[in-house]
C-alpha positions in Angstrom: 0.0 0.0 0.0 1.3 3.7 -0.6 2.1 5.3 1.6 3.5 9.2 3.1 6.7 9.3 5.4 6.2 12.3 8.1 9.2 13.2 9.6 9.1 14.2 13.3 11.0 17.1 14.4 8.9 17.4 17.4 5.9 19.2 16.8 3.6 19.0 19.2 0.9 19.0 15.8 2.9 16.3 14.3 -0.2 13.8 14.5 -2.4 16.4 13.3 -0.6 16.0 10.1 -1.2 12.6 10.2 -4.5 12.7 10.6 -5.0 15.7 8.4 -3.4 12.5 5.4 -5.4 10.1 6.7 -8.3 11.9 5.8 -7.5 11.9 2.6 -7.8 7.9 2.5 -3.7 7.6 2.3 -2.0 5.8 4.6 0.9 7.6 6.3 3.4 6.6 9.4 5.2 9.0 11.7 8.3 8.4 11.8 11.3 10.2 13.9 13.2 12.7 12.2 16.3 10.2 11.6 14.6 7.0 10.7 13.4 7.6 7.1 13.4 3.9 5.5 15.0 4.0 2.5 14.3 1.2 0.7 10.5 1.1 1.1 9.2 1.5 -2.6 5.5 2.3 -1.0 6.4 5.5 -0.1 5.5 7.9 -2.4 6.1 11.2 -0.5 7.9 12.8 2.5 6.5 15.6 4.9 9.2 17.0 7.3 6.9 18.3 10.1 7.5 21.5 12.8 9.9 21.6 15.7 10.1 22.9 18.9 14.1 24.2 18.1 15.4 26.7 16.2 17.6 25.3 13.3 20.5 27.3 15.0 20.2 25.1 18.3 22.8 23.1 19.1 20.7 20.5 20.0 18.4 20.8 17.2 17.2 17.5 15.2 18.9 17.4 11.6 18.1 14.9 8.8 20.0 14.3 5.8 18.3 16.0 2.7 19.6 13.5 0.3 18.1 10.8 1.1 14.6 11.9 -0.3 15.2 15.2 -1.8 15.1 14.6 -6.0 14.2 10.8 -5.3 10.9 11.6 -3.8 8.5 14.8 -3.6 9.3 16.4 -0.2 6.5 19.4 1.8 8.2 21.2 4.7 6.8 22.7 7.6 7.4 25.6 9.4 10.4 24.0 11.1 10.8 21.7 8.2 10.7 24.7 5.7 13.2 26.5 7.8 15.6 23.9 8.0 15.0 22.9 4.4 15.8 26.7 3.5 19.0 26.7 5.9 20.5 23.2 4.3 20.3 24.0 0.8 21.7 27.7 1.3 19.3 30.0 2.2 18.8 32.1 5.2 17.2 31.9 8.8 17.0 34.9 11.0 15.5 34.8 14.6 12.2 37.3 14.1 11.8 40.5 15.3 8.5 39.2 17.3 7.2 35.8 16.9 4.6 35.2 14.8 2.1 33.6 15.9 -1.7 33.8 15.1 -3.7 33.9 12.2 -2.5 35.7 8.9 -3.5 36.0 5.3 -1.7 34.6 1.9 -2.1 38.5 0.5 0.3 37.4 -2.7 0.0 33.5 -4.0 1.1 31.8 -7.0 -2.4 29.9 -8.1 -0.5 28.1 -10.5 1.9 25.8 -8.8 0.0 22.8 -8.0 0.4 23.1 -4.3 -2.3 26.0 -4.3 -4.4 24.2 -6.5 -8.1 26.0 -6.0 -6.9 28.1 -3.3 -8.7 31.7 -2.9 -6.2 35.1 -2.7 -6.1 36.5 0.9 -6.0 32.8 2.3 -6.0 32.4 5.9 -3.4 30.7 7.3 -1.8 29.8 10.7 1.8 30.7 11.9 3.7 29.6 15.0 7.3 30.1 14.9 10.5 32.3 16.4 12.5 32.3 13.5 11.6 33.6 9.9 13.5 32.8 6.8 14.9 35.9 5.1 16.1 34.1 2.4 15.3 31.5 0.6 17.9 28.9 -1.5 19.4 29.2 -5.4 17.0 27.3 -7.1 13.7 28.1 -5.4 10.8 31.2 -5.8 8.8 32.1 -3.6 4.8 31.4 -4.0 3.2 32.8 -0.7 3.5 36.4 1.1 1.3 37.5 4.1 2.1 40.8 5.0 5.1 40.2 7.7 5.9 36.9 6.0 7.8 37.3 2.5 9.1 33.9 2.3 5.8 32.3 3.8 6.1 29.6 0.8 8.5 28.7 -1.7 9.5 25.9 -4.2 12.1 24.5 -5.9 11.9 24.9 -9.5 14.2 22.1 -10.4 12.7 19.6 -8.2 9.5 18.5 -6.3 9.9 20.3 -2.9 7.8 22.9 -1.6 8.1 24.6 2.0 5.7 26.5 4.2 6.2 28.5 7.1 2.5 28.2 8.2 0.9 24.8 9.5 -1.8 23.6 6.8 -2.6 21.0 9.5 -4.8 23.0 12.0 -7.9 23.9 11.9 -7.4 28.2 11.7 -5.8 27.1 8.2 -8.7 27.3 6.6 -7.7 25.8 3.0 -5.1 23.6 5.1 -7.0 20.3 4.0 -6.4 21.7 0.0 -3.0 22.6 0.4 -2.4 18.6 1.8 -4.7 17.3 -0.8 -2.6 19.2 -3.6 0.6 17.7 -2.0 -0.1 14.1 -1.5 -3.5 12.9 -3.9 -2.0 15.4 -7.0 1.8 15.9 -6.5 2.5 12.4 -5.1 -0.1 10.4 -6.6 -1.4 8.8 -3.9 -4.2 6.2 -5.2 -6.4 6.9 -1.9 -7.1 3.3 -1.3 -6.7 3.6 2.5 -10.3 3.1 4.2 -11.9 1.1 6.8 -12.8 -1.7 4.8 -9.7 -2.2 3.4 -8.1 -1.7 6.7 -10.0 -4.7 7.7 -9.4 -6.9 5.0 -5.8 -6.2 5.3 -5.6 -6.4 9.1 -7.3 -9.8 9.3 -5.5 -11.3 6.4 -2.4 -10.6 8.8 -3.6 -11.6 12.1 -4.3 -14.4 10.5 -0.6 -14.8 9.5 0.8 -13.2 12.9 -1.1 -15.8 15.1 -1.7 -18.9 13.1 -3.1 -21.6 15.2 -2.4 -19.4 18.6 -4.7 -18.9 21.5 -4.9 -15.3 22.0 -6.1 -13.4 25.3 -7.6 -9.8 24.8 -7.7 -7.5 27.9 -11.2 -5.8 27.6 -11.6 -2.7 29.0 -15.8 -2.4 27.8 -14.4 0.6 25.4 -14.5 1.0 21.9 -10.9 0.5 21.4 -11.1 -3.3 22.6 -14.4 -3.9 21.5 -13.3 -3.5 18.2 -10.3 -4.8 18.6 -11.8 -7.9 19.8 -15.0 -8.0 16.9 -11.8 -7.7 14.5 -9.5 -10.4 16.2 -12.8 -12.8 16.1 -13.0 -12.3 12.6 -9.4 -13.7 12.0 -9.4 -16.5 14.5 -12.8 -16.9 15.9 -12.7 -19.6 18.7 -9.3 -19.1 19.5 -9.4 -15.7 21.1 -10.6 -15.4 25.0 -11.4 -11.8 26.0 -11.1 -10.8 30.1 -12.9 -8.1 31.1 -11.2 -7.1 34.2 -13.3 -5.1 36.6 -11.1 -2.9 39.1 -14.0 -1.1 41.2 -13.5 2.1 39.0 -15.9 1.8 36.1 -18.8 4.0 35.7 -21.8 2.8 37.1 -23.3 -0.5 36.4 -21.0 -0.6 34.1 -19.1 -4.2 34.5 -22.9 -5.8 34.0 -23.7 -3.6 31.0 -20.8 -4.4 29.1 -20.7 -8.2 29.9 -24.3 -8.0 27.8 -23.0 -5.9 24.9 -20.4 -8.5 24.5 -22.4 -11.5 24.3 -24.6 -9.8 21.8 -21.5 -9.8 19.7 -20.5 -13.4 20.0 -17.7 -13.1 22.1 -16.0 -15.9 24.4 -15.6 -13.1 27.8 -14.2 -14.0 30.9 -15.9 -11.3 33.8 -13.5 -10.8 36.7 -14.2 -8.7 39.5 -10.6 -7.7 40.9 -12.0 -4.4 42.8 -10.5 -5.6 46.3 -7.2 -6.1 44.8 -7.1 -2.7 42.9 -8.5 -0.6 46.3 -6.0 -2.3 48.2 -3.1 -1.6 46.5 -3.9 2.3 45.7 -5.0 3.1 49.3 -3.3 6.1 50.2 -1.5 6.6 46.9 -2.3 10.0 45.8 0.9 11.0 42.3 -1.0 10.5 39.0 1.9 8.4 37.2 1.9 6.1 40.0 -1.5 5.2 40.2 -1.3 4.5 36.3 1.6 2.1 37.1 -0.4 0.4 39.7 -3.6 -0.1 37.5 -1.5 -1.1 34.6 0.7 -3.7 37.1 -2.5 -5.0 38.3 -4.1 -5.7 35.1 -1.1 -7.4 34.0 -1.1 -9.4 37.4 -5.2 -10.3 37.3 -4.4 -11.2 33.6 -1.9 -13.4 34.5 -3.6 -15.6 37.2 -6.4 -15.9 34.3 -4.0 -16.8 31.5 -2.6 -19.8 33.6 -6.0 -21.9 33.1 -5.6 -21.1 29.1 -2.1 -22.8 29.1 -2.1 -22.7 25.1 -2.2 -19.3 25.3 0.6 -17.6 23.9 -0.7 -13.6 22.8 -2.2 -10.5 24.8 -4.1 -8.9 22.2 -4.9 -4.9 23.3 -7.0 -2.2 21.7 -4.0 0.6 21.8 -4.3 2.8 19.0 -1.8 5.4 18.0 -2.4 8.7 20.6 -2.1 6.1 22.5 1.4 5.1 21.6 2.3 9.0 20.5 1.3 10.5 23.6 3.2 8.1 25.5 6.9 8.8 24.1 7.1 12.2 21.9 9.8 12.7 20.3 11.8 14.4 22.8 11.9 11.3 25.0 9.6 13.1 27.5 7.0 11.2 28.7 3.6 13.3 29.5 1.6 10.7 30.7 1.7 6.6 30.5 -1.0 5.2 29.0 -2.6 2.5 30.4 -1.7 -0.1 27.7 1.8 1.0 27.2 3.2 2.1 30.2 1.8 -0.5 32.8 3.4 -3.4 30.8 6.4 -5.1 32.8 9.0 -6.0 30.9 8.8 -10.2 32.1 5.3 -10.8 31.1 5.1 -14.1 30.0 2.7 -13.2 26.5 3.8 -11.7 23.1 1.7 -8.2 22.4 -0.8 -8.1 19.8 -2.0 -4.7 18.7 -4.3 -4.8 15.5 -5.2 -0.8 16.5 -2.2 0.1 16.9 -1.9 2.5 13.4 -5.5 4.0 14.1 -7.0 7.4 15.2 -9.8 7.0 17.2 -12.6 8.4 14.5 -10.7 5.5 12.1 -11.7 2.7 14.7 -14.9 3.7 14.7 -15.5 3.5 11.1 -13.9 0.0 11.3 -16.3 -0.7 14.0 -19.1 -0.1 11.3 -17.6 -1.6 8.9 -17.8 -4.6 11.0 -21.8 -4.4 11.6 -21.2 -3.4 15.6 -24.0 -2.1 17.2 -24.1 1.9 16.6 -24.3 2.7 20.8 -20.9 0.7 21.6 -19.5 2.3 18.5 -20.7 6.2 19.5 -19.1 5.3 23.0 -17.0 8.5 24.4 -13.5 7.4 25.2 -12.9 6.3 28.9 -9.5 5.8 30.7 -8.3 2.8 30.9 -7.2 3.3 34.5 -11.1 4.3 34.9 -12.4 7.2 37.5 -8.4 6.7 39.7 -7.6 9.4 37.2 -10.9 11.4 38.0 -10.3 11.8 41.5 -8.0 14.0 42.7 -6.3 12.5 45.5 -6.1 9.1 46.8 -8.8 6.4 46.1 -11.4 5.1 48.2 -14.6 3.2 47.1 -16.7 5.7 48.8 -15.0 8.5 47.0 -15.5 6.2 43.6 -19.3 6.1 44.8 -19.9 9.4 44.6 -18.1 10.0 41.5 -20.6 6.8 39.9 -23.2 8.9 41.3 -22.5 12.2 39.5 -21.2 11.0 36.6 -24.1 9.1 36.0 -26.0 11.7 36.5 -24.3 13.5 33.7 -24.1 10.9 31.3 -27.3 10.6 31.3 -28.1 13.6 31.1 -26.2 14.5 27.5 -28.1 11.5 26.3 -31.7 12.8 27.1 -30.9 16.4 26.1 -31.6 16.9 22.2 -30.3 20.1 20.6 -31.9 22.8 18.8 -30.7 20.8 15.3 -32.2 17.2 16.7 -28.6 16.3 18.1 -28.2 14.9 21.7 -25.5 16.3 23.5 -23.8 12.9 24.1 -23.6 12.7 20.3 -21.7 16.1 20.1 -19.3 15.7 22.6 -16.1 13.7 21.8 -15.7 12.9 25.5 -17.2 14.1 28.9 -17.0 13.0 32.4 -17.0 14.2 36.1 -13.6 15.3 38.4 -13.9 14.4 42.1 -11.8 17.4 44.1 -11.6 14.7 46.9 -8.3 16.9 48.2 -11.0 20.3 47.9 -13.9 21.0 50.3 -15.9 23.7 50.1 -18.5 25.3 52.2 -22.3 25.3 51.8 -25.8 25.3 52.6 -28.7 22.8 52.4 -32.0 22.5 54.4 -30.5 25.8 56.7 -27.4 23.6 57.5 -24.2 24.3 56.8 -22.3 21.7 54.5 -18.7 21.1 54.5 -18.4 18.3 51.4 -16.8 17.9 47.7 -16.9 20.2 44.6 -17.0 18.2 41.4 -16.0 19.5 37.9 -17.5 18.8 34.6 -15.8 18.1 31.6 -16.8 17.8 28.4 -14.5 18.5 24.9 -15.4 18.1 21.2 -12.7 17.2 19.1 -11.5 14.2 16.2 -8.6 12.6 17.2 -8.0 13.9 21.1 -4.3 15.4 19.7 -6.1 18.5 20.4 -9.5 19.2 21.9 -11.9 22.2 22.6 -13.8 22.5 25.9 -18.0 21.9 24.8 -20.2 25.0 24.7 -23.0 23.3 26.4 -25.9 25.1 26.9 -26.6 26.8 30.1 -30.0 25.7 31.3 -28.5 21.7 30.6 -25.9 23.3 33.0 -27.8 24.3 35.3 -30.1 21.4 35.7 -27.3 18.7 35.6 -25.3 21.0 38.9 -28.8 21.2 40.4 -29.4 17.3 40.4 -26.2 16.7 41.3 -25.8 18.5 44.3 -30.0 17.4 45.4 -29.0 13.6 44.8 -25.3 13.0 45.3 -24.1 12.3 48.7 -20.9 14.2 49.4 -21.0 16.5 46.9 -22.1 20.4 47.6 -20.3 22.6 44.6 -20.4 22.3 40.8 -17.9 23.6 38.3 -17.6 23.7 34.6 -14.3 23.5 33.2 -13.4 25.4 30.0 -10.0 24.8 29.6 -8.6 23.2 26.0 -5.9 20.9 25.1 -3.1 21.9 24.6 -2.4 23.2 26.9 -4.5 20.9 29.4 -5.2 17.4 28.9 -8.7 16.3 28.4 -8.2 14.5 31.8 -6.9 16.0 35.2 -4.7 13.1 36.1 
């Protein structure tokens, strides 16, 4: 299958490029800056993505041009255009402010192919430190905003074209074009990646990866590993056993209302309830990372003492897909959290991994998951943490304090469901993922019935987005607000305060913990 090659300098929009070529129904992988493959004949075209450094740092990440440049066609941005620019002999300057924000093509060349159909006076969106003053022999420029001569250039002796501006967000608002233009017209990508060739592909291998093999899938009742599991039971049927592991932090009735979904879909589960072991061994732990390492140690453990009675068994499968696996290790070796699937793995477990996700945004599972004939409510899902409400409670874990956050969330939940929008919408359907934050380590003061109250403030969360890279807090409507805080605080033991929270990612998280 063809496919693009996108360099990682760093960027923290790298996967939005990704996604942003996915869309396009071409398959691409992210790669780090200095680990192009060079004898792949699939790929068809290389973008070098932004950076974090200046090209001046010392410690600045630096590929060698010639391995793609004339061979293949190459796109730059921002940092890639700037070190493209600074390689081949042009200049880099540090600018006299940084420009960042929105700003407008006000001269563009309409007739090099990569603004095919743009419109003059094209909004785009810049985010850098340094600017390039000038650009290399060989190249002309083909987009000017008003502070940014260079803002685009190309070679006119080969196929590379730079861009100081990121086509790849959203505030670039013929971003999608520009990519278009680059990989379906100037690469020639054949746009054969979708969902059902995904799965016709991704069977077709399992079924050469495992063979014969008894696979275990750890279930965590999200859509992830249901479809992960719906996709492994296509390729080997009888020989994969799912556990559904339940460590006393689901949402309510959860554990029985999954078990039910899943034998709808025909698959061999295993329900174990493990919530003694998980309370036990995060009493009194309070640090974020370490709970994640204790959920993720556990599971493992539970799994274990399950996978001894399979003795044939010789795979874990897991629904990880590739935020997952991006957010876990960027580039810059920095971990900003550890996902439950990647960092609670100990090194001696006694299974190979399977991960038939692993390449996948989550919008791309779910269009596998109808591809596959799943029911439409497990495929709608929001996301859900694998470590489950430990990372919505502020604090250490207790099952009362996981009580109250059932309680409330519930409440919520629900609520999105029932409310329908102005345009026939329900809430739950608009949101990409919400859910409630006990401030167990918070109290706050009052009143009910003329007494005074002393309990917990809880914050809701809700964000829209497509691939949770990036995500914008939900505008939900006020009186849906007002009613949700109102039944909250009138139903939920322990709980006397209700907050919204408006923040975005980046530069929050979409969860606290």
């Amino acid at each position: 299958m063809q496919k693009i090659i996108i360099l990682d300098f760093g960027s923290q929009t790298t996967q939005l490029i990704g996604r942003r070529v996915r869309e396009l129904d071409t398959f691409c992988e992210i790669l780090p800056y200095n680990k192009f493959p060079k004898d792949d004949p699939s790929v068809i075209g290389v973008i070098l993505s932004g950076s974090p450094f200046s090209v001046h740092d010392p410690e600045a990440f630096k590929v060698d041009l010639s391995q793609f440049v004339g061979r293949l066609p190459v796109l730059g941005i921002c940092y890639g255009a700037q070190f493209i620019s600074h390689t081949l002999g042009g200049k880099v300057e540090k600018a006299d402010s940084r420009e960042y924000g929105r700003a407008n093509l006000e001269t563009i060349n309409l007739y090099n192919p990569l603004f095919k159909g743009f419109d003059r006076g094209s909004q785009v969106w810049m985010s850098h430190g340094d600017t390039i003053t000038a650009i290399p022999e060989g190249f002309e420029v083909i987009g000017s905003t008003k502070d940014v001569k260079n803002a685009a250039f190309a070679s006119t002796k080969q196929p590379v074209w730079a861009v100081q501006f990121h086509p790849e967000v959203f505030h670039t608002l013929q971003g999608k074009q520009l990519l278009q233009n680059f990989v379906v017209d100037i690469c020639g990508s054949r746009q054969e990646w979708s969902a059902a060739s995904f799965i016709d592909t991704t069977v077709a291998e399992l079924k050469a990866q495992l063979g014969s093999d008894r696979v275990i899938l750890g279930l965590s009742g999200g859509v992830d590993s249901s479809v992960a599991a719906v996709l492994l039971n296509r390729a080997i049927g009888k020989n994969l056993t799912c556990i559904f592991v339940d460590h006393g932090m689901l949402r309510k009735n959860e554990f029985a209302q999954v078990m039910e979904d899943y034998k709808v879909l025909g698959l061999n589960v295993i329900g174990i309830d493990a919530s003694a072991k998980f309370f036990g061994d995060l009493a009194g732990v309070t640090e974020p990372e370490q709970k994640r390492k204790i959920i993720g140690r556990d599971f493992v453990e539970v799994f274990n003492a399950e996978a001894k009675k399979i003795t044939d068994a010789k795979w874990l499968a897991q629904g990880t897909i590739y935020p997952d696996r991006i957010e876990s290790l960027n580039i810059t070796g920095k971990v900003i959290k550890s996902h439950h699937n990647v960092g609670g793995l100990p090194k001696e477990m006694n299974l190979q991994l399977c991960e038939p996700l692993k390449w996948l945004f989550k919008d791309e599972v779910r269009r596998v998951g109808r591809q596959l004939g799943m029911p439409e409510h497990l495929i709608t899902r929001h996301p859900f943490p694998g470590p489950g409400l430990a990372v919505r409670i502020l604090g250490d874990i207790t099952p009362e304090k996981v009580r109250i956050l059932q309680d409330a969330d519930d409440i919520y939940i629900r609520g999105l469901r029932d409310y329908v929008d102005t345009d026939g919408e329900t809430l739950y359907n608009k949101v990409w993922q919400a859910g409630v934050i006990l401030l167990s380590t918070v109290r706050s003061v009052g009143v009910m019935g003329d007494e005074r109250t002393y309990e917990h403030p809880v914050a809701l969360r809700a964000v829209t987005s497509t691939d949770a890279m990036t995500a914008d807090w939900a505008h939900l409507p006020y009186d849906f607000l007002a009613k949700v805080s109102n039944e909250i605080i009138n139903k939920v033991r322990g709980v006397n305060r209700v907050c919204y929270d408006i923040s975005s990612k980046p530069p929050a998280t979409i969860e606290w913990e």
